[in-house]
DRENDO-1510 file (C-alpha; in Angstrom, 1 decimal, always signed):
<recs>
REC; n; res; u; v; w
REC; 1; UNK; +61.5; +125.6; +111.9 .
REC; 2; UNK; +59.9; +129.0; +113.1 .
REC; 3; UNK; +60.4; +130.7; +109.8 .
REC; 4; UNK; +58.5; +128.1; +108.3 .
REC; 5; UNK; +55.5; +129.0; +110.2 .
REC; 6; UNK; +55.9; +132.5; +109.8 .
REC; 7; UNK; +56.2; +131.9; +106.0 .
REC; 8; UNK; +52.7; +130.5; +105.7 .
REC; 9; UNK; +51.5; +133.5; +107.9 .
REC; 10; UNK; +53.4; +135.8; +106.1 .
REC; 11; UNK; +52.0; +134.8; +102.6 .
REC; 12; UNK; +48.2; +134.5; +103.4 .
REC; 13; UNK; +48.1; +137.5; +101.7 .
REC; 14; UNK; +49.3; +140.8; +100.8 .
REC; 15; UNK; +48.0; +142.5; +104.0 .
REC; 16; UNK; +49.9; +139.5; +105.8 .
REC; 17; UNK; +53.3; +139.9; +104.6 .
REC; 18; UNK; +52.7; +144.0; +105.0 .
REC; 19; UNK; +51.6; +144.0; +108.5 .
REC; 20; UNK; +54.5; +141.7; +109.5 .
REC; 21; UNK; +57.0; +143.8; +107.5 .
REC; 22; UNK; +55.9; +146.9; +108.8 .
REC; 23; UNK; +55.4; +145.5; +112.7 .
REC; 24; UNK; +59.5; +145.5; +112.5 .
REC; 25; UNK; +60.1; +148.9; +111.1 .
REC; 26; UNK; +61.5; +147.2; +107.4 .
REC; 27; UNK; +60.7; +149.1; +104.2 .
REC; 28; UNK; +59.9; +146.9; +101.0 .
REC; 29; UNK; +63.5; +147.8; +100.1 .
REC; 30; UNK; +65.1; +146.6; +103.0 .
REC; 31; UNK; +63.1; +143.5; +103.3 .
REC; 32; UNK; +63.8; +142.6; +99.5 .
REC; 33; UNK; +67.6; +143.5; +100.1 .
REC; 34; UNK; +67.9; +141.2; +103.0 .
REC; 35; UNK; +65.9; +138.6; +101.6 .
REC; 36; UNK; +67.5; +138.7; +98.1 .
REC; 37; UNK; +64.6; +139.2; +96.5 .
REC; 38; UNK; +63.4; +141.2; +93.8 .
REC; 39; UNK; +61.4; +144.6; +95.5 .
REC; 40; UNK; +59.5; +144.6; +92.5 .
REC; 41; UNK; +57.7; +141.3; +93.9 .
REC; 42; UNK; +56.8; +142.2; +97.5 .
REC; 43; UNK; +55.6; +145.4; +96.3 .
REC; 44; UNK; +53.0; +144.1; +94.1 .
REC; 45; UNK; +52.3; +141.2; +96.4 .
REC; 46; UNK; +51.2; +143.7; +98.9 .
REC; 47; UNK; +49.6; +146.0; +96.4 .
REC; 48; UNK; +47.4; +142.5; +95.6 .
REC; 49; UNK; +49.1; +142.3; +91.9 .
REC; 50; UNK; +51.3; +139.4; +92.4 .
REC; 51; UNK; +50.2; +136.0; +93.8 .
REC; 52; UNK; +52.1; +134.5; +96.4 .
REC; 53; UNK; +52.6; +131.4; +94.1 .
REC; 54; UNK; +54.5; +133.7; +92.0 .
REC; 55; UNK; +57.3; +133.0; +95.1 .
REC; 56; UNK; +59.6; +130.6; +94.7 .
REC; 57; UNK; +60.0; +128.3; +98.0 .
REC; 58; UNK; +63.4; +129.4; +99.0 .
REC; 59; UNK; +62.2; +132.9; +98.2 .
REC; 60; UNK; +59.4; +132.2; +100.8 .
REC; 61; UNK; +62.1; +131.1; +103.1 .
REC; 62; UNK; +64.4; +133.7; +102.8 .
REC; 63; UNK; +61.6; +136.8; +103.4 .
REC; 64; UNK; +60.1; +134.5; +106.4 .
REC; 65; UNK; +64.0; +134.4; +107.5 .
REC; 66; UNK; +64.8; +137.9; +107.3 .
REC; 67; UNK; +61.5; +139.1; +109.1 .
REC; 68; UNK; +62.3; +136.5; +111.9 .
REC; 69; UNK; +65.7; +137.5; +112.3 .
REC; 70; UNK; +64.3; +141.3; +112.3 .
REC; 71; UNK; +62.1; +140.1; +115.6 .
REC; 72; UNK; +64.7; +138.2; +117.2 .
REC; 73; UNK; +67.1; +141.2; +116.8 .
REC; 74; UNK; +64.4; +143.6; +117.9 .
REC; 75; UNK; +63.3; +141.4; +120.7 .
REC; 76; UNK; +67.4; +141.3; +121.9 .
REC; 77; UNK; +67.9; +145.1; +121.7 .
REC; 78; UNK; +64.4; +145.3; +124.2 .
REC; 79; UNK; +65.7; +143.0; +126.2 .
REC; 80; UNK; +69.4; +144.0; +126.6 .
REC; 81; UNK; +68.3; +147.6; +126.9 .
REC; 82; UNK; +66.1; +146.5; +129.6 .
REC; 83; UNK; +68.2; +144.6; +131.7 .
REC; 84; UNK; +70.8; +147.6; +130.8 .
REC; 85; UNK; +68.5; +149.8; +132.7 .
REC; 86; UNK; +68.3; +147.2; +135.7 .
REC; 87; UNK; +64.4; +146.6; +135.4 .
REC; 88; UNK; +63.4; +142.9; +135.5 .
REC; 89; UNK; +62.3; +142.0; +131.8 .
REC; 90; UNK; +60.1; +139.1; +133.4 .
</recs>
């Protein structure tokens, strides 16, 4: 699965799962919310207080899940808006 990938990217480090959440515009909040996870956790996993093995696996999943499906949305709205505005997205 792609999340799967993403998950062990994701939790390399704090840094990691920081850089990805922030590359989609999510706050800790919103990525917690989505991901049904405790804030409290990704904030001190990127603050370097919290190791990653501290996740469970389907916590790992669901964060990896909900920054994917953050990408694909954000990749659809380019692309729609692009082809809305008659360039060619190619």
């Amino acid at each position: 699965m792609e999340h799967e990938t993403l998950s062990a990217k994701v939790f390399d480090s704090g840094e990691a799962l920081r850089a990805h959440r922030q590359q989609v515009h999510l706050s800790q909040m919103k990525l917690a919310k989505r991901a049904n996870v405790q804030a409290w956790k990704i904030i001190r996993f990127e603050l370097g207080e919290l190791d990653a093995d501290r996740f469970t696996d389907p916590e790992r999943e669901r964060i990896a899940a909900a920054l994917q499906a953050e990408v694909n949305r954000l990749r659809n709205f380019t692309f729609g808006e692009t082809v809305a505005a008659g360039v060619d997205a190619a």
